[in-house]
Every structure is written in structure tokens, then in C-alpha cells.
C-alpha positions in Angstrom: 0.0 0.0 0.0 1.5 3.4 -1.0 0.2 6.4 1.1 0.4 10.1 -0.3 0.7 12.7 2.0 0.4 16.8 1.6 3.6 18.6 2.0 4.6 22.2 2.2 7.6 21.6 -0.3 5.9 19.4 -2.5 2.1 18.8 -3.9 2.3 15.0 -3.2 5.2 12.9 -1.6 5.3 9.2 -2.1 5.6 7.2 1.2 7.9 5.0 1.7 6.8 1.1 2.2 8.0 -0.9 4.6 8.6 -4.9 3.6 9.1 -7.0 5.9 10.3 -10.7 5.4 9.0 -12.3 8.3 10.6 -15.7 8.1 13.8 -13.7 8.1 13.0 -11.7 11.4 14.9 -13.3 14.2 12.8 -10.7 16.5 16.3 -9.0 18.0 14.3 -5.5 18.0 17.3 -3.8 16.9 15.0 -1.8 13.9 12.2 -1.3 16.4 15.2 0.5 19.0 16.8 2.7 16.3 13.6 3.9 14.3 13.8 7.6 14.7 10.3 8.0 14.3 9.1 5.0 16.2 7.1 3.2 13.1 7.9 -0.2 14.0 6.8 -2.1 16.7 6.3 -5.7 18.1 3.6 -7.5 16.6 1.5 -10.6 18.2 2.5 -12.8 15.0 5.2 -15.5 15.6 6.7 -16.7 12.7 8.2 -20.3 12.0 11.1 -19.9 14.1 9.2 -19.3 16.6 10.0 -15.2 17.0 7.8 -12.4 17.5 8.4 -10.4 14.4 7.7 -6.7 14.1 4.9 -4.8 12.1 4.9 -1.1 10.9 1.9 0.4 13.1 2.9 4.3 12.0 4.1 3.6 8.1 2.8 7.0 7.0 4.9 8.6 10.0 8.0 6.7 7.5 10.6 9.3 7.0 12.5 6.7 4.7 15.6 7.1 6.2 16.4 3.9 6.1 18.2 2.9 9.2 15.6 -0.4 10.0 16.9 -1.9 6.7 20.4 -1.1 7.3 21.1 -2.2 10.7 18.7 -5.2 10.1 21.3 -8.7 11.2 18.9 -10.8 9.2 18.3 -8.2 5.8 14.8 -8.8 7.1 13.5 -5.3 5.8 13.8 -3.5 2.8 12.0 0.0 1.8 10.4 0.6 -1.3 10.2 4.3 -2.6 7.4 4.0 -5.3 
């Protein structure tokens, strides 16, 4: 899902998206820690390894900066500018 939002700079900025493998996700929290804007939180799924994996409750707060997908161990997440 791609959310537009209203900008001062801009008629319409794309949102980023936020993909998230969840068999991947070995639940460390790391992107959920070091999200500046707090998007990403911990969800009540558990995937097959048996780890609570994380969902992004704010994606149209996104700033796309990034930082989840790089500091992810597992390359787990990955953010698509569309």
C-alpha cells in the first residue's frame, strides 16, 4: 500500500513502504530500538522460528531514512520508494 501525504515543499510525496520478510526476522528488535520516528513495533504474530516479528503500526509517520533496513542482522526489511 503506497500512502500520499500533503507537503509544504511538495504537492504529493510518495511514502515510503516498509517490507518486511517475516521468516527472516529473528525478532532482536534492533529496527524497532533505532527507528527515529518509532514506526515499528512488536507484533503478536510469531513466525516459524518461533520469534515475535515486528509490524509497521505508524508507516505514513516513515521518513524513509532507512536505518531499520540497514542495521537489520537478518536483511529482514527493505523499503520501497514507489
Amino acid at each position: 500500500m503506497v500512502i500520499r501525504r500533503r507537503t509544504h515543499l511538495a504537492s504529493w510525496i510518495v511514502c515510503p513502504m516498509i517490507e518486511i520478510d517475516e521468516e527472516l526476522c529473528k525478532g532482536c528488535g534492533i529496527c524497532e530500538s533505532f527507528c527515529p520516528m518509532k514506526v515499528l513495533e512488536t507484533s503478536d504474530k510469531i513466525n516459524r522460528k518461533g520469534y515475535y516479528v515486528p509490524e509497521a503500526t505508524k508507516e505514513d509517520e516513515c521518513v524513509g531514512c532507512r536505518l531499520c533496513e540497514l542495521l537489520c542482522p537478518e536483511f529482514a526489511i527493505m523499503i520501497v520508494n514507489e
